[in-house]
N, C-alpha and C positions, 0 to 999 in steps of 0.2 A: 520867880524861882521859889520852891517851896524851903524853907527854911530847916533845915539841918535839923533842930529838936522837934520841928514836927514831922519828922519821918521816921520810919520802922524799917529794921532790919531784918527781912523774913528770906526762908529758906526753901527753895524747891528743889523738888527733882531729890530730894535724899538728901539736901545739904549741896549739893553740886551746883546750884545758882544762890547768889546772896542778890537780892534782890529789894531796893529802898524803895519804898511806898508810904504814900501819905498818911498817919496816922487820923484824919479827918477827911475822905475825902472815897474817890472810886479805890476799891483794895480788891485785887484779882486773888481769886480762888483756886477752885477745882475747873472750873468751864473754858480758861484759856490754856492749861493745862490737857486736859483731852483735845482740845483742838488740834495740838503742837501734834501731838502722838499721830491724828486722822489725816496729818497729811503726807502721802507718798511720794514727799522728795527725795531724789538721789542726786549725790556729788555733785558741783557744777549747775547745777539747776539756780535760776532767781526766785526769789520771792518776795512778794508784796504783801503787807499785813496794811488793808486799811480802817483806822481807827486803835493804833498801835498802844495808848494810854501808855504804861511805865516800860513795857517794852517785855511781858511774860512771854505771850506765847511764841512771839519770834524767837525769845531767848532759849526759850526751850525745846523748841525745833534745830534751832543753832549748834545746841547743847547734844542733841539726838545725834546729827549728822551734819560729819564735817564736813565744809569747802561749800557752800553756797552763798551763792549769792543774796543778801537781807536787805529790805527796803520796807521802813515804815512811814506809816502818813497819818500826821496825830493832828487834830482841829488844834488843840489847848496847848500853848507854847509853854506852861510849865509841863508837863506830863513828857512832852516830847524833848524837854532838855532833861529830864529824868530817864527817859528810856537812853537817851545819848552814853550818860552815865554808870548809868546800869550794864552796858554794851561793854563799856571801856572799863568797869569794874569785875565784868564777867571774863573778859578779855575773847570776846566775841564782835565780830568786825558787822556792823549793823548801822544803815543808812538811814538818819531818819529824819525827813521833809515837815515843815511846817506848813499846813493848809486845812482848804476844805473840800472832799472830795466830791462834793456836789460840785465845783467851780476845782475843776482836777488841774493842781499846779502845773507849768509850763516844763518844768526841770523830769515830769512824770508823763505828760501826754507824748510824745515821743517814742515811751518805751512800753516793750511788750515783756510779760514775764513768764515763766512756767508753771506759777502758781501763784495765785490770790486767795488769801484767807481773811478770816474777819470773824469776829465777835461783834457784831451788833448790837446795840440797845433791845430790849426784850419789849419793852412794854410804849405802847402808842402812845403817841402824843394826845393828852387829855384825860381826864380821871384820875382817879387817885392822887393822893398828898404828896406832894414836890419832896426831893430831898432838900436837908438845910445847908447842903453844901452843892454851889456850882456845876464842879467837877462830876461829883458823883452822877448828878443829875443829869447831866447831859452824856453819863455813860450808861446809865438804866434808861431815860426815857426818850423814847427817839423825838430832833428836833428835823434829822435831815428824813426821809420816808425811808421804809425799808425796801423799795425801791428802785429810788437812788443808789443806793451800795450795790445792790445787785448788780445795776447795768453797768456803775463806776469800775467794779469787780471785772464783770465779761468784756469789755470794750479795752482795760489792759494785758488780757490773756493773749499770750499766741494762737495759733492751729493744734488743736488737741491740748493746751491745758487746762488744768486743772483748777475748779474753784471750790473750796472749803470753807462752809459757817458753820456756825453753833447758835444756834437761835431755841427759841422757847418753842414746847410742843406747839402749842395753841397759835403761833404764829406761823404754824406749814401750810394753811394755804395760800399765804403773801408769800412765801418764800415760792412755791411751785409755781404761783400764776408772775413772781416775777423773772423767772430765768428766762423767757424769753427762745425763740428759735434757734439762736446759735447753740444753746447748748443742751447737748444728751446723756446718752449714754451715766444718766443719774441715779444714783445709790444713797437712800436712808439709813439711820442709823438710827434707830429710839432711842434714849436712854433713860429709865428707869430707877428710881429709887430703892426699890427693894422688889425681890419676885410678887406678884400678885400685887402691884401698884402700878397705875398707870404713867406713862412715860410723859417727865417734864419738860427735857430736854431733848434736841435733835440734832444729829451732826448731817448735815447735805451735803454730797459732792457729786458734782457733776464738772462734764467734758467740751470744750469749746470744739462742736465740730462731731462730738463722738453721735453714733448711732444703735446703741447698744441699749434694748426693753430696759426701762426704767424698774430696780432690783429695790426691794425692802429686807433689808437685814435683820437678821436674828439681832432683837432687844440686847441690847449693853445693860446689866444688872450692877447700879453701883456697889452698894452693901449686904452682908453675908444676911440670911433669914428674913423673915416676914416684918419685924418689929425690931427698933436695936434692945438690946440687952445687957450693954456691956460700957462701963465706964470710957475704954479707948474708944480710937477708930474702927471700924468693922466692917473693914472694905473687903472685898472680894480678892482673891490672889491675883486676876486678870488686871485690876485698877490699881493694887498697891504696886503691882512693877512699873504701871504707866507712871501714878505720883511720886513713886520712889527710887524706879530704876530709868526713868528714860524709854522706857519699853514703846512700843511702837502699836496702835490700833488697827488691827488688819480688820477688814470689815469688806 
């Protein structure tokens, strides 16, 4: 368990989640945040986040819309008795399994959900200088492939659900050559730094079963002009209602 003075008390969604996170370690951003928005749950619906870490984006999707179903599945048993926490502090009803989804726990393979999402590690295994923290490191650099998550992802979906990442540009063609024949009916989403920069991020969804031409979206532009200019944030009015209001990513 991570130790009470080494954690932070940070604020999403406008103040609307209090959310503890490691002050040394993996600390979620803006990227599990846009996830939360990209996915089209309604009421009643399950959901599966694997690789759940402190428990944002589910928290935030929970926070979006009421009455579903949450299920997370964290490898690192501190993060995931934080997201436990985080759940019961937010007073958001959120399941979450200790494992590894490469070896999909017993309590999980049984079940099928209406949505699987995931924030994956962005950068492959090898190169570049390790973090100095565990945690961290095994939430940027992937140990299990990417995939793995993919098929872990598609093999818990029903008939026609939906699966939601956020992965790094540079990683869409591991993501496209791993979705695999079950699923279609697939929609990109670039997301962009600023207009006239190319896109770092990418949100994927795609349909377990669907058969609908593969659609590329109009770029998401996070922040306002070419260059910032401005002491504050200088997000776009589309992103500060996602970060601020809970607002929801049509795409």
């Amino acid at each position: 368990m991570f130790a009470p003075a080494n954690l932070s008390d940070d604020g999403f969604l406008g103040g609307r989640l209090r959310i503890a996170q490691p002050r040394h370690g993996y600390r979620a951003a803006a990227d599990p945040v846009l996830l939360a928005a990209a996915v089209p749950a309604r009421r009643g619906e399950t959901v599966l986040e694997l690789g759940c870490g402190a428990g944002v984006a589910s928290l935030c999707l929970g926070a979006r819309v009421d009455g579903l179903g949450l299920t997370g599945l964290e490898l690192q048993p501190d993060y995931a008795a934080l997201a436990r926490s985080n759940a019961i502090a937010n007073e958001i009803a959120f399941d979450v399994v200790e494992g590894d989804l490469g070896r999909m726990p017993a309590v999980l393979r049984g079940r099928s959900f209406d949505h699987v999402i995931a924030n994956p590690p962005y950068f492959p295994r090898g190169g570049g200088t390790a973090a100095d923290d565990r945690g961290r490191e095994l939430a940027l650099r992937e140990e299990t492939p990417l995939s793995v998550w993919l098929a872990a992802g598609v093999r818990r979906l029903r008939p026609g659900g939906r699966l939601t990442l956020i992965q790094a540009a540079e990683r869409l063609p591991d993501l496209l050559a791993g979705l695999g024949p079950p699923m279609g009916s697939a929609v990109l989403l670039p997301i962009a730094p600023r207009i006239g920069r190319d896109a770092g991020r990418v949100i994927l969804q795609a349909t377990k079963g669907g058969r609908a031409a593969f659609r590329l979206a109009t770029p998401l532009v996070l922040h306002e002009g070419a260059r910032h200019l401005t002491d504050g944030d200088d997000y776009t009015a589309q992103i500060r209602a996602v970060l601020r209001d809970a607002a929801a990513l049509e795409f």
